[in-house]
C-alpha positions in Angstrom: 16.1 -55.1 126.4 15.2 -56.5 122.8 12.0 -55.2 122.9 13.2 -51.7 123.2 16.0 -52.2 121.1 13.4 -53.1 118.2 11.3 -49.9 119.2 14.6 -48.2 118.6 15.3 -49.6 115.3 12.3 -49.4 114.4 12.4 -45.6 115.0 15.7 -44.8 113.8 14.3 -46.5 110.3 11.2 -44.3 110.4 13.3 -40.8 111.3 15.5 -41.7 108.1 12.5 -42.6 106.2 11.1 -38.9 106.9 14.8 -37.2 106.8 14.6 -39.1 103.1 11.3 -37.2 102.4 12.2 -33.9 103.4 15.6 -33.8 101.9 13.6 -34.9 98.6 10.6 -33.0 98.5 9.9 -31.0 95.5 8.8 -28.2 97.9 11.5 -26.0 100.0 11.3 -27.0 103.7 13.0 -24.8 106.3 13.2 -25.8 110.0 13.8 -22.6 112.3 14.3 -22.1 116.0 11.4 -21.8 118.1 12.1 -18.6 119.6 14.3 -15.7 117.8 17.5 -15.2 119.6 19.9 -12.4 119.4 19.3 -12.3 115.8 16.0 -10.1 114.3 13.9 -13.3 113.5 14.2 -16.6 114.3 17.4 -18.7 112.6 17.4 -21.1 109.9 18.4 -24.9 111.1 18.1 -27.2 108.2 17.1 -26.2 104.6 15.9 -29.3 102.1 17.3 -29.5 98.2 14.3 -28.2 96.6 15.1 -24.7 98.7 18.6 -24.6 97.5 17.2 -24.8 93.9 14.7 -22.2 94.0 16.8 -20.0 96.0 20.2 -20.0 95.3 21.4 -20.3 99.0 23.0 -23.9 100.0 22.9 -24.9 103.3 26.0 -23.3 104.3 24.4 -19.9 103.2 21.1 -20.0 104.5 21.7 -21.7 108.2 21.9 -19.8 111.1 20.5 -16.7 109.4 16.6 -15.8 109.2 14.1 -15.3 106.4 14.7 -12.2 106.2 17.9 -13.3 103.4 14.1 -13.6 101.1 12.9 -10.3 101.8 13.0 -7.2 99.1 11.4 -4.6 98.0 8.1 -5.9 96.9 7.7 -8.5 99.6 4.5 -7.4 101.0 4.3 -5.8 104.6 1.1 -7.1 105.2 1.8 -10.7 104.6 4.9 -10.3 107.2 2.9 -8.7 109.8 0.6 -11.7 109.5 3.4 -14.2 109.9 4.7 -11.8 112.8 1.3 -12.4 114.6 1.0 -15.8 114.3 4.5 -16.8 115.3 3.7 -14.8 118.5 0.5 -16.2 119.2 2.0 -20.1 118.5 -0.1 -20.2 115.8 -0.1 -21.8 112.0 -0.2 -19.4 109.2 -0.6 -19.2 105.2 0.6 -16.3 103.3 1.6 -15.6 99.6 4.4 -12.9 98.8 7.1 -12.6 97.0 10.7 -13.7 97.8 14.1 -12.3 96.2 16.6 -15.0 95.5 20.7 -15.0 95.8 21.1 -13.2 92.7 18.1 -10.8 93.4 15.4 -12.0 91.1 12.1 -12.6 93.0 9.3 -15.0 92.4 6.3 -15.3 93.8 5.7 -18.4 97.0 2.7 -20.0 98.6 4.5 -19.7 102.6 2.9 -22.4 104.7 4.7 -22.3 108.4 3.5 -24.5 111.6 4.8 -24.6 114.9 6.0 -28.5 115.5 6.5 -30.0 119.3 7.9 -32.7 120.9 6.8 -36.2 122.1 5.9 -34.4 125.5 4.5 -31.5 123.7 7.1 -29.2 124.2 7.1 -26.3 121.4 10.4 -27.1 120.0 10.5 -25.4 116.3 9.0 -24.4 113.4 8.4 -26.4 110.2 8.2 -23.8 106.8 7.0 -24.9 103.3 7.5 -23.2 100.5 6.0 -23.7 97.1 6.8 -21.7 94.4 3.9 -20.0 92.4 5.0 -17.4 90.0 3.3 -19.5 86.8 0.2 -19.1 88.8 0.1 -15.2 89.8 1.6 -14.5 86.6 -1.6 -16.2 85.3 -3.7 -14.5 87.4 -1.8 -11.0 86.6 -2.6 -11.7 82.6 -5.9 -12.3 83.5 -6.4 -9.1 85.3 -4.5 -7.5 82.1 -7.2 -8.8 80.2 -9.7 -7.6 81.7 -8.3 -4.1 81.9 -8.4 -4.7 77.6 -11.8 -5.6 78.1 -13.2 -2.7 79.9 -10.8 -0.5 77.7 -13.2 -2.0 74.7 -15.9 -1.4 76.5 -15.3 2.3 76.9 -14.4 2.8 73.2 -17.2 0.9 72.1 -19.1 3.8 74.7 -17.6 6.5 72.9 -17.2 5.2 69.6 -21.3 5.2 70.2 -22.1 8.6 71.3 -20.3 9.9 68.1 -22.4 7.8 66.0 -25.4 9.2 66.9 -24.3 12.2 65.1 -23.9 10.9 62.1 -26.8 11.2 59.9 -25.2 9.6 56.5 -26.7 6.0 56.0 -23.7 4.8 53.6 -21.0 6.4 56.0 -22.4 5.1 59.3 -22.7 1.7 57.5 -18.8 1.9 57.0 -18.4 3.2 60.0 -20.5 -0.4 61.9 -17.6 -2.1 59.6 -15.2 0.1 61.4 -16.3 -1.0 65.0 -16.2 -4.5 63.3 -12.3 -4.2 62.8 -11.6 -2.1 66.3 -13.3 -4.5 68.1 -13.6 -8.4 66.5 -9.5 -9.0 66.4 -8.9 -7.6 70.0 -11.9 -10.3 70.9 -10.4 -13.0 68.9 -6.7 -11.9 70.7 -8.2 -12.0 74.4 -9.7 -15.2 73.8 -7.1 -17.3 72.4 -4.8 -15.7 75.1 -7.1 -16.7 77.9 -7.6 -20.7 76.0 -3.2 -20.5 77.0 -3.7 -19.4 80.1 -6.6 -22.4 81.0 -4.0 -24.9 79.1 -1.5 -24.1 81.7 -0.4 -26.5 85.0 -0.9 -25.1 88.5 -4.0 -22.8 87.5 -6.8 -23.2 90.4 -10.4 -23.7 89.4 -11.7 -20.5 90.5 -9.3 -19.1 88.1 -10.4 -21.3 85.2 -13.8 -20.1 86.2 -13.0 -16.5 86.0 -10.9 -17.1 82.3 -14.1 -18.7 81.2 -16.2 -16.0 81.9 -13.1 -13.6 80.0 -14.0 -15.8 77.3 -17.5 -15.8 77.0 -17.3 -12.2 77.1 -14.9 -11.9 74.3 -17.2 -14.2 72.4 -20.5 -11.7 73.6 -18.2 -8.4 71.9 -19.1 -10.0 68.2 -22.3 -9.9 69.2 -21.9 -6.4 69.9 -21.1 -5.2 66.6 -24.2 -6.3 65.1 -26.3 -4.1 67.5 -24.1 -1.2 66.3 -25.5 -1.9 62.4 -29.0 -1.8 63.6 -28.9 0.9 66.0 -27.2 2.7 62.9 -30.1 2.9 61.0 -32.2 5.5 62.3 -29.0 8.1 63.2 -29.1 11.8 61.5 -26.7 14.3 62.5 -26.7 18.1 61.9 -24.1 20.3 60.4 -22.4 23.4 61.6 -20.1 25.8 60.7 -17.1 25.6 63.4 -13.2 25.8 63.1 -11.2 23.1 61.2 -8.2 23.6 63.6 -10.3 23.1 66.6 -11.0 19.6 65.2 -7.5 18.9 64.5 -6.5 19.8 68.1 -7.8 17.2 70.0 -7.0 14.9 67.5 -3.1 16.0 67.4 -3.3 15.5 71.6 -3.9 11.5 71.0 -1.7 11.0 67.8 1.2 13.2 69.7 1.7 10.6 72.3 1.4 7.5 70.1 4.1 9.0 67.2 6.6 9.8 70.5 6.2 5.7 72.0 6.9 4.8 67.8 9.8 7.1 68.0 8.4 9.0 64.9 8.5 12.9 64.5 5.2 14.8 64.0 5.4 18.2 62.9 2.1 20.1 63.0 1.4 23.7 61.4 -1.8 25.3 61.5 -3.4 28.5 59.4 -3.0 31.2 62.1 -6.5 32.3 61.3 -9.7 30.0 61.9 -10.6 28.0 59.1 -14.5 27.9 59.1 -16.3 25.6 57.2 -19.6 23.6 57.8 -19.0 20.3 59.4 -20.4 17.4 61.3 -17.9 18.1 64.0 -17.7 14.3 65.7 -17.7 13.1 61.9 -14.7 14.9 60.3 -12.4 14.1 63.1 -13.3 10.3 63.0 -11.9 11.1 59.0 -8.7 13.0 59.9 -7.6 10.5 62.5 -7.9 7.9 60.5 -5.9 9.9 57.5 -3.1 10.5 60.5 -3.5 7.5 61.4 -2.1 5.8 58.5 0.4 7.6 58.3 1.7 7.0 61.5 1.0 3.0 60.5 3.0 3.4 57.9 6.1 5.8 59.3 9.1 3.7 60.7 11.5 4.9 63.3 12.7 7.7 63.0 10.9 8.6 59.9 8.7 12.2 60.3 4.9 13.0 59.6 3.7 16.7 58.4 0.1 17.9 59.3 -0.7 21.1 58.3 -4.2 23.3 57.6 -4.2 25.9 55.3 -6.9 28.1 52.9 -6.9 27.7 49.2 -9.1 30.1 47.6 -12.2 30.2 49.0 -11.8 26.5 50.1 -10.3 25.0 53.1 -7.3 22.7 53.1 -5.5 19.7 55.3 -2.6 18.0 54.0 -0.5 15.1 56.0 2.6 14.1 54.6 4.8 10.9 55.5 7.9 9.8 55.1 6.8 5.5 55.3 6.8 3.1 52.8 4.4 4.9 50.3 1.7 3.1 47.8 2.4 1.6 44.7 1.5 3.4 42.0 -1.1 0.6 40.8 -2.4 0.4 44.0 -3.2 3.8 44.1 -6.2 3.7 42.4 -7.9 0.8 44.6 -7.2 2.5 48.2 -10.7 3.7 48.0 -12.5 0.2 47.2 -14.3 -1.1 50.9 -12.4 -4.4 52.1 -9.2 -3.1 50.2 -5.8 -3.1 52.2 -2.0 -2.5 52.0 -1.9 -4.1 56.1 -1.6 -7.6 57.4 -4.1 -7.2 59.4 -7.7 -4.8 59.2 -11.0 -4.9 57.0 -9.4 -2.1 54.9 -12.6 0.1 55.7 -10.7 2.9 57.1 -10.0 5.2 53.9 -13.3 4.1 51.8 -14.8 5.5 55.3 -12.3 8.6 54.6 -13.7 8.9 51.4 -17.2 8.8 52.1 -17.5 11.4 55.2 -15.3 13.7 53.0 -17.6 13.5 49.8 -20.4 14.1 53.0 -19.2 17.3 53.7 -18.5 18.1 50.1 -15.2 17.6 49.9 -12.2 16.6 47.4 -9.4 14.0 48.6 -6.2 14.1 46.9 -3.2 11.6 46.7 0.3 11.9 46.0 2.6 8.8 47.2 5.2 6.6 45.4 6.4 3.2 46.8 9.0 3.7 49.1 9.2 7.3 48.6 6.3 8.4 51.6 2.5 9.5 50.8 0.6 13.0 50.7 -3.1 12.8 51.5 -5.2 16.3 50.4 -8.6 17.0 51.4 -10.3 20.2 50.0 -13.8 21.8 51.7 -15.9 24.3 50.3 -16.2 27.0 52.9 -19.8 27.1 52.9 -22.4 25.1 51.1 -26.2 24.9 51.8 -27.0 21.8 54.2 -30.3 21.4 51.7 -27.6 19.9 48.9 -26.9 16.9 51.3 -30.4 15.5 50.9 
């Protein structure tokens, strides 16, 4: 009759009205059978554009084979065994994993799949979207990143702390609050501009924006930080003992080892076979060698080769680092020592004038030999033994 040719029509226009939309989607749409076959899972029917171009299969490829073509090693177990459960029970299901492309690169998808009947309410198929949301997780993976910097702060700023309340010099643990100020203000100022790119970014959820707000607030709050260290400063006194200079050196060579082997650097160490006494603020004098080894491993390129080595001379006690980096120049030589003074890019230049002034602590000489270009040779000389009384 006409009236149910004009259903017809009418339904034919709307069926190519949705075929039009699914073909054009900006999200990958798979159609699969309703119940798996011979096959291990349940065949592809009809893949959309948008699956094509963020998989790499066409629709010759991916049709009558199963999801599985997506799976790889990082796709997640658990998020399967969830989409196995609900398929069984007839159920919809949302999962996020990660899916491997033709060419084997994977990328991270939000998998929505829902089971879709007939007009009589038949269970005929099911109807997959896909969106892809590797920005997103990749977001959400910097973000964790960050946090792992922040707690990493945290924990220096912890032990930083405990050796400061050795220190008893007021001008040294004045340099040293200046010292936290350079350790810990640019890693702030790095994790919060990072997270302000992160926020700027499309597809990033709200609860995320909340959580990269809070990164930045914190970052913000580590300033803050540093000006509790000056006045908690204050009041510290530390004692002196007579221990082992190579026992110091030790646990600092462990850290520096690692570092100089990731810069592909050589570091060649050579301790006095016999102990090497002297008084000390233990906790104090290796915050000064470090740094000394430090630079030198700053200033060391590729390949290039540091020498550390302990020795007596006379009655005193000797350290020596040699480098083979870029050297100072010889007019600059003289200024290395001045606070806020600095051959880097980057840094307060706090870290030798706080050299200077723990080694003049423990009654010390500091020698320098270096010529631009040519590598640097930092000396420090101890007395053996001295009477604590001379300090104050």
């Amino acid at each position: 009759t006409i009236e149910n040719a004009i259903k017809r029509k009418k339904s034919e226009e709307r069926l190519r009205l949705l075929e039009s939309a699914v073909a054009n989607a900006n999200d990958a749409i798979i159609i699969l059978e309703a119940e798996p076959g011979e096959m291990r899972g349940r065949r592809i029917l009809y893949v959309n554009k948008a699956f094509t171009e963020m998989t790499g299969y066409n629709y010759e490829e991916a049709t009558n084979r199963t999801l599985r073509i997506l799976r790889g090693p990082k796709t997640s177990l658990s998020a399967l065994n969830k989409l196995r459960i609900a398929l069984e029970q007839i159920k919809p299901v949302r999962v996020e994993l990660i899916n491997y492309r033709k060419d084997g690169s994977e990328f991270w998808v939000e998998c929505n799949i829902v089971p879709f009947a007939d007009e009589k309410g038949l269970f005929t198929h099911w109807v997959s979207v896909q969106r892809d949301i590797t920005e997103r997780k990749q977001a959400e993976e910097e973000r964790e990143m960050l946090m792992r910097k922040i707690e990493s702060i945290n924990a220096d700023l912890t032990e930083l702390n405990q050796e400061l309340e050795t220190i008893g010099a007021e001008r040294t643990m004045s340099l040293m609050a200046l010292t936290v100020a350079d350790r810990v203000r640019n890693p702030a100022a790095m994790i919060g501009g990072r997270c302000k790119r992160i926020i700027q970014k499309e597809g990033v959820s709200e609860s995320l924006r909340e959580n990269i707000q809070y990164i930045i607030e914190g970052a913000e709050n580590l300033d803050k930080i540093v000006k509790d260290f000056e006045t908690l400063l204050k009041n510290r006194q530390s004692k002196f003992k007579h221990d082992d200079l190579n026992r110091v050196l030790q646990r600092i060579v462990s850290v520096i080892e690692k570092e100089a082997r990731y810069k592909g650097v050589e570091l060649s160490v050579k301790m006095s076979n016999e102990p090497l006494r002297m008084n000390m603020q233990q906790d104090l004098l290796r915050v000064a060698l470090f740094h000394i080894i430090k630079n030198a491993l700053e200033a060391t390129s590729v390949g290039g080769k540091i020498s550390v080595e302990t020795f007596k001379e006379g009655d005193n006690v000797a350290f020596s680092v040699s480098d083979t980096g870029y050297g100072i120049p010889e007019d600059e030589i003289e200024h290395v020592f001045k606070p806020f003074f600095s051959t880097k890019e980057r840094g307060f230049g706090m870290g030798l004038p706080l050299v200077k002034q723990i080694v003049s602590e423990h009654m010390g000489n500091l020698f320098i030999e270096s010529k631009s270009g040519h590598g640097s040779t930092f000396k420090i000389v101890f007395p053996a033994r001295w009477r604590e009384d001379k300090l104050y």
